[in-house]
N, CA and C atoms as an extended XYZ file, in Angstrom:
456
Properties=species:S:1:pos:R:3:atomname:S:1:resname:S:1:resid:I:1 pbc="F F F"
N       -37.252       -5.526      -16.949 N   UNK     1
C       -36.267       -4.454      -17.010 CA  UNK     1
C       -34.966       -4.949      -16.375 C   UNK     1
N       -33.718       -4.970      -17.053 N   UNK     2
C       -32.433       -5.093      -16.830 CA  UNK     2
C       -31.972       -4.025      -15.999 C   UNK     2
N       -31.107       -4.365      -14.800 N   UNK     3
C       -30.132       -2.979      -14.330 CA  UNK     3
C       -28.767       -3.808      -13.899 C   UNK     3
N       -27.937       -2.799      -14.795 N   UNK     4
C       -26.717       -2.924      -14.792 CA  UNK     4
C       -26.066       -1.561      -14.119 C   UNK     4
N       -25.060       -2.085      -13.908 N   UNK     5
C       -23.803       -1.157      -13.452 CA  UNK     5
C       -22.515       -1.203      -14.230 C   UNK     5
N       -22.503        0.107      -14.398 N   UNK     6
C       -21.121        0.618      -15.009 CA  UNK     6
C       -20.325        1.661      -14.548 C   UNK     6
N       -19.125        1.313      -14.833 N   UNK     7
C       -17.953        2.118      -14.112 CA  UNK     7
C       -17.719        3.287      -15.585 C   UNK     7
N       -17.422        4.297      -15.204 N   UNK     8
C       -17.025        5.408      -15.890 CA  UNK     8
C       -15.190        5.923      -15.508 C   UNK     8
N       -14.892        5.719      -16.508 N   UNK     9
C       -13.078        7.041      -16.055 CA  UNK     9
C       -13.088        7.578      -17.298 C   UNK     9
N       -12.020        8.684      -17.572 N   UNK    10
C       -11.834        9.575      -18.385 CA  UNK    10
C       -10.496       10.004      -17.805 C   UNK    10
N        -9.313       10.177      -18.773 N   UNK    11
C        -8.081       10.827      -18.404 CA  UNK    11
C        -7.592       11.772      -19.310 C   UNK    11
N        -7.902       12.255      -20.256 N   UNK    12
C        -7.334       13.012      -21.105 CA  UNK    12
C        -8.422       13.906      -21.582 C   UNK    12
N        -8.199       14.835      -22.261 N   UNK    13
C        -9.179       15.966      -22.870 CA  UNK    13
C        -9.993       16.373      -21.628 C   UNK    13
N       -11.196       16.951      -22.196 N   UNK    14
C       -12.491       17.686      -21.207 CA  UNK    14
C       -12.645       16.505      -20.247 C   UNK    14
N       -12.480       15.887      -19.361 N   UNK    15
C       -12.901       14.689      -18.409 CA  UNK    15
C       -14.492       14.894      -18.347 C   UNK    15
N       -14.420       15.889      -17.952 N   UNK    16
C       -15.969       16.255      -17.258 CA  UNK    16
C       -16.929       16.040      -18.601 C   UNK    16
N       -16.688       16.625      -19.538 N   UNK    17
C       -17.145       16.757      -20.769 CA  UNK    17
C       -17.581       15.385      -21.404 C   UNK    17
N       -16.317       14.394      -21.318 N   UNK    18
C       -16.433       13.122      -22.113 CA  UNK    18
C       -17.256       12.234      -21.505 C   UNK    18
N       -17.258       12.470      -19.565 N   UNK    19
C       -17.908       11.822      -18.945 CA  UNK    19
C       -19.920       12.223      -19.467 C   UNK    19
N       -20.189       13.433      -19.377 N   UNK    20
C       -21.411       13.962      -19.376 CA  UNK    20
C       -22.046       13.967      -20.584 C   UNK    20
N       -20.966       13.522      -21.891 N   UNK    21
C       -21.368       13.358      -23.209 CA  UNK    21
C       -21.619       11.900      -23.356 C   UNK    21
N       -20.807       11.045      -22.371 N   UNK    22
C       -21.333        9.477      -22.526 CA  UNK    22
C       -22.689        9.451      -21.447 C   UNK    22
N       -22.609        9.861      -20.596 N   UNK    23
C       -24.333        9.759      -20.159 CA  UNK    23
C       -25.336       10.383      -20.807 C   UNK    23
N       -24.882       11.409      -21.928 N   UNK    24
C       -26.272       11.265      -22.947 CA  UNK    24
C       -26.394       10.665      -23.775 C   UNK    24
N       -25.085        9.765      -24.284 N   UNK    25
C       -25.457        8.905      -24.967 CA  UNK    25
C       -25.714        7.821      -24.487 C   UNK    25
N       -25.651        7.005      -23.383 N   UNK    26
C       -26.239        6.436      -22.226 CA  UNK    26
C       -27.478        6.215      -22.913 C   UNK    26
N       -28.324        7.031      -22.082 N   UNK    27
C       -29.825        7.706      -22.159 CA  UNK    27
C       -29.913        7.789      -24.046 C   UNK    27
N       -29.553        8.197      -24.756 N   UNK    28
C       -30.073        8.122      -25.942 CA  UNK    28
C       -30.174        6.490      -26.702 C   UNK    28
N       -29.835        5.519      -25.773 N   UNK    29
C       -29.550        4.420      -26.799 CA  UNK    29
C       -30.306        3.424      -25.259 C   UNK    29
N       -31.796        4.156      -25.258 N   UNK    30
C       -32.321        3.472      -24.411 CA  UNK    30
C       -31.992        2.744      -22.696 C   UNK    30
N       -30.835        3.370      -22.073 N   UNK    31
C       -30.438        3.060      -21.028 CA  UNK    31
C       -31.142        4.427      -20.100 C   UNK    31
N       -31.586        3.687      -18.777 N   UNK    32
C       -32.048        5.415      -18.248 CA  UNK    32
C       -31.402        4.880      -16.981 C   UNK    32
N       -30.676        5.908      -16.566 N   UNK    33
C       -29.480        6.555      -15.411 CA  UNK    33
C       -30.343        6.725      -14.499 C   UNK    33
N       -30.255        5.505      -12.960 N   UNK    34
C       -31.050        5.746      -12.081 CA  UNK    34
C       -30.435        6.413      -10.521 C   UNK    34
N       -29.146        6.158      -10.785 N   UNK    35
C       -27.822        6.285       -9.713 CA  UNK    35
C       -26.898        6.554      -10.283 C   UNK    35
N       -26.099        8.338       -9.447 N   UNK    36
C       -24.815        8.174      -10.159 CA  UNK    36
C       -23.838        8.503       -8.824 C   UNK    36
N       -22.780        7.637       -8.833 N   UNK    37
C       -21.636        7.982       -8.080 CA  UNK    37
C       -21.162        9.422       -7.880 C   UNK    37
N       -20.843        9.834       -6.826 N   UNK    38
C       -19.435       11.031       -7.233 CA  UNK    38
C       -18.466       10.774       -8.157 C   UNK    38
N       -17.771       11.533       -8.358 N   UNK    39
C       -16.840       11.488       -9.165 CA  UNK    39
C       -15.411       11.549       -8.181 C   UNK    39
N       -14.088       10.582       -8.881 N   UNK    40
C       -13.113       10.746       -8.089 CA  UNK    40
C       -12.088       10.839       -8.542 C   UNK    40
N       -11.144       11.546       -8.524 N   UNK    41
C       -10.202       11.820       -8.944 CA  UNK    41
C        -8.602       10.662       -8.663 C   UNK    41
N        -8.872        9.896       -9.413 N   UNK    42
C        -7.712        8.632       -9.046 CA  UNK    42
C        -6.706        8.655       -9.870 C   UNK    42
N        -5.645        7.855       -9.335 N   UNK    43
C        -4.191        7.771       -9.907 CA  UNK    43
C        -4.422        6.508      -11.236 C   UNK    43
N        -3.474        6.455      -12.049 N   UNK    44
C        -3.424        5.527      -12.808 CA  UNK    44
C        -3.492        3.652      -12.515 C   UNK    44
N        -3.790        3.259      -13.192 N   UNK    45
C        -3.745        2.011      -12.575 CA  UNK    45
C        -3.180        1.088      -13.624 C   UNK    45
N        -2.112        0.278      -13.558 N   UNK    46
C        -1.829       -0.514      -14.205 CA  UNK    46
C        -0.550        0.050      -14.925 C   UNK    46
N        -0.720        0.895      -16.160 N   UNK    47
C         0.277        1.476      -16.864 CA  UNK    47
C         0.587        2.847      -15.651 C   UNK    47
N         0.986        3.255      -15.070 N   UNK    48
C         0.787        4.294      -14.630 CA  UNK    48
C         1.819        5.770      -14.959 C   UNK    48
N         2.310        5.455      -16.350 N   UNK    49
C         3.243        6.576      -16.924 CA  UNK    49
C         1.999        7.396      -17.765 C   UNK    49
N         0.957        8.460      -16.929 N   UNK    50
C        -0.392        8.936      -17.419 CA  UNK    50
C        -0.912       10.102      -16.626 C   UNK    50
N        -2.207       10.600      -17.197 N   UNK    51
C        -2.625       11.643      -16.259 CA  UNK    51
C        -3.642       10.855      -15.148 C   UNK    51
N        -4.209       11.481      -13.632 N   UNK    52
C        -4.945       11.081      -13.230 CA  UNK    52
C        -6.173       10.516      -14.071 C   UNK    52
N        -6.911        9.942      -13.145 N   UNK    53
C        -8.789        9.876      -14.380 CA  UNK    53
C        -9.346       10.310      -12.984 C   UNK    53
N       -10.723       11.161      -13.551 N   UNK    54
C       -12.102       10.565      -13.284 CA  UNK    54
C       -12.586        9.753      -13.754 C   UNK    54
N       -12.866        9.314      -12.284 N   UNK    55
C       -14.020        7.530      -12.555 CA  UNK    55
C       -14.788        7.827      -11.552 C   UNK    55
N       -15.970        7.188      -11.897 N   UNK    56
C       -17.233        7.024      -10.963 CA  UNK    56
C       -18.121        5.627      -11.365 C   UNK    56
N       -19.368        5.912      -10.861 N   UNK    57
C       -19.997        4.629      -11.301 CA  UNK    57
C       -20.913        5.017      -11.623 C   UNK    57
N       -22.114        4.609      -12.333 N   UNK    58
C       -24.167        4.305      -12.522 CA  UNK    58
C       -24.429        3.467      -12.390 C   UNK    58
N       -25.702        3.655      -11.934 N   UNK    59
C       -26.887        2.292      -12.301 CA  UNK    59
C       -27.575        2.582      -13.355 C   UNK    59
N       -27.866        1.699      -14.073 N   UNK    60
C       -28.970        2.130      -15.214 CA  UNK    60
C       -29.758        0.726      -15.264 C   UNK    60
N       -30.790        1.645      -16.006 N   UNK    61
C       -32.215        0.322      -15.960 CA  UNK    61
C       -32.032        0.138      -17.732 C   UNK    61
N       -32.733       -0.551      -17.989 N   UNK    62
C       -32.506       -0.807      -19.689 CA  UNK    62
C       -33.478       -1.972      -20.140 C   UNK    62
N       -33.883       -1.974      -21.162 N   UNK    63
C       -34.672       -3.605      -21.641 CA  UNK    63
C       -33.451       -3.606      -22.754 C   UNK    63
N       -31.866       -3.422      -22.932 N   UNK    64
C       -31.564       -4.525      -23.246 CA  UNK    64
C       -30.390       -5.382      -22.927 C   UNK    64
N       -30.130       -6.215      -23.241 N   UNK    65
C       -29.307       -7.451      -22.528 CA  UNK    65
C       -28.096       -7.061      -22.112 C   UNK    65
N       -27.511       -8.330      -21.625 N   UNK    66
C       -26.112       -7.757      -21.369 CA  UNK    66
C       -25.150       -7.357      -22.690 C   UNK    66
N       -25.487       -8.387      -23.490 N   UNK    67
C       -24.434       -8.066      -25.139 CA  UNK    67
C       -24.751       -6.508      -25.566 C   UNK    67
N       -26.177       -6.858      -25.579 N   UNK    68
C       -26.254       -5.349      -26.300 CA  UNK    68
C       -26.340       -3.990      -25.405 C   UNK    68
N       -26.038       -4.370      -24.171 N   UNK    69
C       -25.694       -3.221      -23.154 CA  UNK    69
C       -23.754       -3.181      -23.638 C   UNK    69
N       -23.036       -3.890      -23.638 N   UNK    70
C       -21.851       -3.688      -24.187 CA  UNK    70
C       -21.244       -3.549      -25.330 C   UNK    70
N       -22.343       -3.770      -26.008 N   UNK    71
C       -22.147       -2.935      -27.829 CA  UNK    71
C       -22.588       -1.522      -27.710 C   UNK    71
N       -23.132       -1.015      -26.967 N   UNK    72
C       -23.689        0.079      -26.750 CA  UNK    72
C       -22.669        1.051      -26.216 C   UNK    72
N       -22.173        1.031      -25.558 N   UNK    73
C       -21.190        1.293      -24.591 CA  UNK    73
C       -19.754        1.767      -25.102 C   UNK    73
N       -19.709        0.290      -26.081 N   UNK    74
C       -18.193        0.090      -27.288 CA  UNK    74
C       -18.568        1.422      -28.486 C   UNK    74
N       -19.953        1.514      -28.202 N   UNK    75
C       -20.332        2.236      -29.658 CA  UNK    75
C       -20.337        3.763      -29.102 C   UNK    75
N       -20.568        3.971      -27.597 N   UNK    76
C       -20.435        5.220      -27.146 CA  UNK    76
C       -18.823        5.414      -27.127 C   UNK    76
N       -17.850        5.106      -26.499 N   UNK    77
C       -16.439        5.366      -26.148 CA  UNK    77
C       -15.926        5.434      -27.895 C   UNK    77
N       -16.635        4.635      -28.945 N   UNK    78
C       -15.868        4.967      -30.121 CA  UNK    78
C       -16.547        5.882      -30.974 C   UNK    78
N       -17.973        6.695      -30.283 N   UNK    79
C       -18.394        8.075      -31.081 CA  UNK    79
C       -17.668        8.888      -30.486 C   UNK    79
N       -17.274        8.778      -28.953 N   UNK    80
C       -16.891       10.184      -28.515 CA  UNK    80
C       -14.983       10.303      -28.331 C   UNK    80
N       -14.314        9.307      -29.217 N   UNK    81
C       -13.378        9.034      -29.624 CA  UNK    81
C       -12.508        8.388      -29.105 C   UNK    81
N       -12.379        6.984      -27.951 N   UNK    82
C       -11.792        6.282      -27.381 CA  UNK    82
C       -10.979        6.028      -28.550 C   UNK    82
N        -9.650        5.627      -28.529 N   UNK    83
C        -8.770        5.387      -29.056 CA  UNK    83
C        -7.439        3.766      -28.225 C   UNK    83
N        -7.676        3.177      -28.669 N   UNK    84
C        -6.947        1.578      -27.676 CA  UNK    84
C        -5.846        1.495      -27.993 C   UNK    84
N        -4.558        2.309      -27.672 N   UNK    85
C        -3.070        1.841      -28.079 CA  UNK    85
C        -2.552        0.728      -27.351 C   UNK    85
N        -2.973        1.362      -25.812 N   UNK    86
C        -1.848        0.812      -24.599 CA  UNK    86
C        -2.973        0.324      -23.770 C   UNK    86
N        -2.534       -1.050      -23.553 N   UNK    87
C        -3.717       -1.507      -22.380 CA  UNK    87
C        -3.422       -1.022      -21.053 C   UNK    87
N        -4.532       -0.333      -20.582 N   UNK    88
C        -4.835        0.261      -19.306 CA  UNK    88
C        -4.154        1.782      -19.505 C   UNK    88
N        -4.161        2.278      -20.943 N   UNK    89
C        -3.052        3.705      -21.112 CA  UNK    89
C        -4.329        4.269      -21.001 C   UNK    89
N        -3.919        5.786      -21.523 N   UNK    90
C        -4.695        6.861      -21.554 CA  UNK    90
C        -5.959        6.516      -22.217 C   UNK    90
N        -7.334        7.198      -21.896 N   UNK    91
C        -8.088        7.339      -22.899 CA  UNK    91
C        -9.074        8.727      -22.830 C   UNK    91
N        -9.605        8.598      -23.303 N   UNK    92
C       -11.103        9.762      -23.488 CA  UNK    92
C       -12.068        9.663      -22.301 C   UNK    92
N       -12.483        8.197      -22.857 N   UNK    93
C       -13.688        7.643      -22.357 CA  UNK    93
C       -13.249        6.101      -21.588 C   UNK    93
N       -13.975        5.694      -21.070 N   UNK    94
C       -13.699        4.093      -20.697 CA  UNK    94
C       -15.033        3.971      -20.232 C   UNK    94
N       -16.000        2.986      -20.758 N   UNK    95
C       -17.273        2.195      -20.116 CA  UNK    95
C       -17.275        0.887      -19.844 C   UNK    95
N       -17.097        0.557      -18.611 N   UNK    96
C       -17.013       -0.884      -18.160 CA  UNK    96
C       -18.684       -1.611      -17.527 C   UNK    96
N       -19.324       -2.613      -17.800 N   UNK    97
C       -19.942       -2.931      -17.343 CA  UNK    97
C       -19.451       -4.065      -15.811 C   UNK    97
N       -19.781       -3.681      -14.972 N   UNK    98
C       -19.385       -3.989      -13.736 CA  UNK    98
C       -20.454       -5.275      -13.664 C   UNK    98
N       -21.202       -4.759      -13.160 N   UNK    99
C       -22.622       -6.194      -12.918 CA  UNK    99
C       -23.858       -5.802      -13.709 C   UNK    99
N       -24.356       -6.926      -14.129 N   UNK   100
C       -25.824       -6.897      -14.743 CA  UNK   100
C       -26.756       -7.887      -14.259 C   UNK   100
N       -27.798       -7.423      -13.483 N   UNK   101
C       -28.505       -7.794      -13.004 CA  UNK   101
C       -27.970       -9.054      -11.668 C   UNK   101
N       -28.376      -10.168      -11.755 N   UNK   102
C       -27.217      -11.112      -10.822 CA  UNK   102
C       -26.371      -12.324      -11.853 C   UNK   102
N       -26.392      -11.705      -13.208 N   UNK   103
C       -26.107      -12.588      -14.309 CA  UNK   103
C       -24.569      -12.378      -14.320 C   UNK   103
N       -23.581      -14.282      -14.735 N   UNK   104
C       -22.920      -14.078      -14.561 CA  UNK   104
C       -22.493      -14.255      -16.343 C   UNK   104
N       -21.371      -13.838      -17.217 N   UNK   105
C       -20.718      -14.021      -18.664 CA  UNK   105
C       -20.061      -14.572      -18.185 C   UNK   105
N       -19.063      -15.455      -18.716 N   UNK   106
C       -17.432      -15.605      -18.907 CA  UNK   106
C       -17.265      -15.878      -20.607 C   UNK   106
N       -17.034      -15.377      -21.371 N   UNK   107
C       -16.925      -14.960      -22.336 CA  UNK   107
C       -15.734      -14.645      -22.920 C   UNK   107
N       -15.350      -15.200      -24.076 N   UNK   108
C       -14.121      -14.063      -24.151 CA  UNK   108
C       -13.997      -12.947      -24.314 C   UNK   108
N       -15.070      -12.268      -24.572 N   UNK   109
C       -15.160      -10.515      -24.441 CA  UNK   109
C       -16.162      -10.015      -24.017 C   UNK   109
N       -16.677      -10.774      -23.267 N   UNK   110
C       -17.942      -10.625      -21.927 CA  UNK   110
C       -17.583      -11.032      -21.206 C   UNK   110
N       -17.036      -10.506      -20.042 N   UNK   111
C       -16.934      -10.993      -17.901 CA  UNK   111
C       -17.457      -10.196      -17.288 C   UNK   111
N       -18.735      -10.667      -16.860 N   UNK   112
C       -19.758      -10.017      -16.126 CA  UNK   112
C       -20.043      -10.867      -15.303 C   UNK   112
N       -19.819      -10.715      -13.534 N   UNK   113
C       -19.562       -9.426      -13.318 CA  UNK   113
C       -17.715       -9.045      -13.297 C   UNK   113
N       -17.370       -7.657      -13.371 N   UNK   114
C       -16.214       -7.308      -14.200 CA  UNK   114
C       -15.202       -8.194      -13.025 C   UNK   114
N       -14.109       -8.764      -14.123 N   UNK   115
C       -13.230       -9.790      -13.075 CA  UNK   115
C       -12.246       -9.362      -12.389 C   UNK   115
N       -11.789       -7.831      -12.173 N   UNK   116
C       -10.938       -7.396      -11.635 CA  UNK   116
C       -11.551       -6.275      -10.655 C   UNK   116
N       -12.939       -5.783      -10.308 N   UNK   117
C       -13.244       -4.574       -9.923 CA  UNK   117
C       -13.508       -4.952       -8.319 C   UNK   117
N       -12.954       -5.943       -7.911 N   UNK   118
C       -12.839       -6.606       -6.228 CA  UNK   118
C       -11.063       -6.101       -5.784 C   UNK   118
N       -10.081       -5.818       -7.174 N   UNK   119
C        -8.973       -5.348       -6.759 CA  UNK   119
C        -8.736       -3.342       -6.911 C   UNK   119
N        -9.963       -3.014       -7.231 N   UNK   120
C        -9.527       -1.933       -7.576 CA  UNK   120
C       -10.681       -0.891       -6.627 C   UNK   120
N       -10.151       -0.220       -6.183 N   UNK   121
C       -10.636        0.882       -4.995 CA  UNK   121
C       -11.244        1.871       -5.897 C   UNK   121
N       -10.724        2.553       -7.195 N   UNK   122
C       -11.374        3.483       -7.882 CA  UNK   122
C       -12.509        3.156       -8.318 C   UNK   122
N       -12.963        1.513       -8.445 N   UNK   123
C       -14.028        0.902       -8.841 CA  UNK   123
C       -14.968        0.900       -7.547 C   UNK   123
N       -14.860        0.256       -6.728 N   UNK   124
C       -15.667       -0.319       -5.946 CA  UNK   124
C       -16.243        1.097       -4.979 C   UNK   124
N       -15.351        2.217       -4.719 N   UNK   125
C       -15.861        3.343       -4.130 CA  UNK   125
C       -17.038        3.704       -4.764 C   UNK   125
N       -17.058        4.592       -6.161 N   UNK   126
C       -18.224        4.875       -6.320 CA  UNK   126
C       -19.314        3.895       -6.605 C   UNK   126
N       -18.943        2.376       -6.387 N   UNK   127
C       -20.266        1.944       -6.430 CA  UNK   127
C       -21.092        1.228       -5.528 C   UNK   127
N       -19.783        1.511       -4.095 N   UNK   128
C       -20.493        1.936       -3.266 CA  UNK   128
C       -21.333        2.793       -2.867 C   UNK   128
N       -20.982        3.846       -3.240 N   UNK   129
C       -21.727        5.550       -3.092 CA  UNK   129
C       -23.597        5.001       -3.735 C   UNK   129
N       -23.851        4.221       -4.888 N   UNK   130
C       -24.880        3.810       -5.326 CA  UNK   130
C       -25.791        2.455       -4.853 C   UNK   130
N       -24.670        1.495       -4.417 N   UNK   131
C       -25.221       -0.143       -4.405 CA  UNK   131
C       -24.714       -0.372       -3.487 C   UNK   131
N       -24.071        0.204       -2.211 N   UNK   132
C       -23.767       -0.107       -0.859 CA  UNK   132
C       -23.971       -2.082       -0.524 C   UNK   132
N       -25.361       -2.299       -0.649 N   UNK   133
C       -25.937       -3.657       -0.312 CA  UNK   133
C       -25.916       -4.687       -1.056 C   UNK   133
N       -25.426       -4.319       -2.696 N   UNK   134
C       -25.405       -5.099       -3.657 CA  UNK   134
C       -24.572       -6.287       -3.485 C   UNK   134
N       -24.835       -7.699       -3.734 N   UNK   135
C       -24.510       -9.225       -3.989 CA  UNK   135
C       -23.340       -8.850       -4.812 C   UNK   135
N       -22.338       -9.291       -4.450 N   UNK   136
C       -21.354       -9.600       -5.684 CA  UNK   136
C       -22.301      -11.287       -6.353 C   UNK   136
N       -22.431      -11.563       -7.429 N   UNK   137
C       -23.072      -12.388       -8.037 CA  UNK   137
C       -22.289      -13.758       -7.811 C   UNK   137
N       -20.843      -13.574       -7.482 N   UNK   138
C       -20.130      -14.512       -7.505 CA  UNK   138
C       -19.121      -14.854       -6.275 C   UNK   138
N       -19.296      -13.645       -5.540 N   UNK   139
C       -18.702      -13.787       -4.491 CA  UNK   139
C       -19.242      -14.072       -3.087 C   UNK   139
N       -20.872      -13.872       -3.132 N   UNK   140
C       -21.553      -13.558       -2.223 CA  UNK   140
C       -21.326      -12.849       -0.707 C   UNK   140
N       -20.833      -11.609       -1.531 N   UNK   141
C       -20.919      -10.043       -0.411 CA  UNK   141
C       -21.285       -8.947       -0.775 C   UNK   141
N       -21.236       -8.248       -0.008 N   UNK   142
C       -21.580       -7.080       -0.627 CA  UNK   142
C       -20.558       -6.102       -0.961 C   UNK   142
N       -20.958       -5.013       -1.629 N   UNK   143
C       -20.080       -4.176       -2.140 CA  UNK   143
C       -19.316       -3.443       -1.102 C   UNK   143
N       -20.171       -2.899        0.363 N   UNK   144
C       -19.713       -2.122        1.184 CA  UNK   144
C       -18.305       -3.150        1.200 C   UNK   144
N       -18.464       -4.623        1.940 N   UNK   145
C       -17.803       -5.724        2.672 CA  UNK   145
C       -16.634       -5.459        1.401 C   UNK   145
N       -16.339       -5.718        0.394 N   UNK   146
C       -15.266       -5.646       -0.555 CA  UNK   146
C       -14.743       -4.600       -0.598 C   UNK   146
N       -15.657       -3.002       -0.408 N   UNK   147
C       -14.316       -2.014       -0.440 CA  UNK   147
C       -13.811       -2.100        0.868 C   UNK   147
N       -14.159       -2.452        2.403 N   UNK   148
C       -13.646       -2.254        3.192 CA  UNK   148
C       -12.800       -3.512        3.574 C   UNK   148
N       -12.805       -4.829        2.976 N   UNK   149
C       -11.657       -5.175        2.823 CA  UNK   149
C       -10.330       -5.156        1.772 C   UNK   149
N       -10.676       -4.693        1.174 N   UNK   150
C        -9.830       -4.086       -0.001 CA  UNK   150
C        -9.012       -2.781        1.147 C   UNK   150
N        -9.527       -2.028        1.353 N   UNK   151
C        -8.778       -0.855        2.297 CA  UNK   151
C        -8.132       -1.340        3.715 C   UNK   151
N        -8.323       -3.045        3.964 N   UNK   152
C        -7.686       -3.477        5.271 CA  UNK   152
C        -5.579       -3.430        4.711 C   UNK   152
């Protein structure tokens, strides 16, 4: 059994809605939700001419891989209508796979574990709230140790 982590945000439409409609589709495409973050209400990041998001995090267990944990994912954000104009703009949905298992991708459209979520506080909070003790795979620390130097 595979367990991965994924980051969740939502900025536009029902938030709550888009978030709670991708964790059943989560769970319907064989992923089962073992940990879920709070939810947090954060500022934009990157583009920041936008509405806030909710973002949070999960753990999920799964038998399947990392590829097909991120086709899965691509296939949830584009049933429940992600739309990609503006990188880092608005969306619906956003599913990021953060870490899978202690496996590392570099890929050109696989980086696992995710290569920017050591700079971003909306990330690493809620997955603290779940994986407090967790290995960065590549950094060798833990998650607590990265958000609280991230907040120095």
């Amino acid at each position: 059994m595979n367990k991965a982590y994924i980051a969740f945000g939502s900025n536009i439409g029902d938030r709550h809605k888009a978030v709670e409609d991708a964790f059943v589709m989560i769970e319907q495409r064989g992923m089962r939700i073992t940990a879920k973050s709070k939810m947090y209400e954060t500022e934009p990041y990157g583009y920041t001419d936008q509405p806030p998001f909710l973002n949070g995090a999960i753990e999920v267990e799964t038998h399947l891989n990392c590829r097909e944990t991120l086709k899965a994912l691509l296939d949830i954000e584009n049933d429940i209508g992600r739309v990609r104009l503006i990188r880092w703009g608005p969306r619906i949905i956003d599913l990021d796979i953060l870490m899978f298992n202690d496996e590392v991708h570099d890929e050109e459209d696989l980086k696992v574990p995710h290569t920017d979520m050591v700079n971003r506080q909306f990330v690493l909070e809620p997955l603290n709230d779940i994986c407090p003790d967790k290995i960065h795979p590549l950094l060798n620390v833990t998650i607590r140790d990265l958000l609280e130097n991230l907040k120095k």
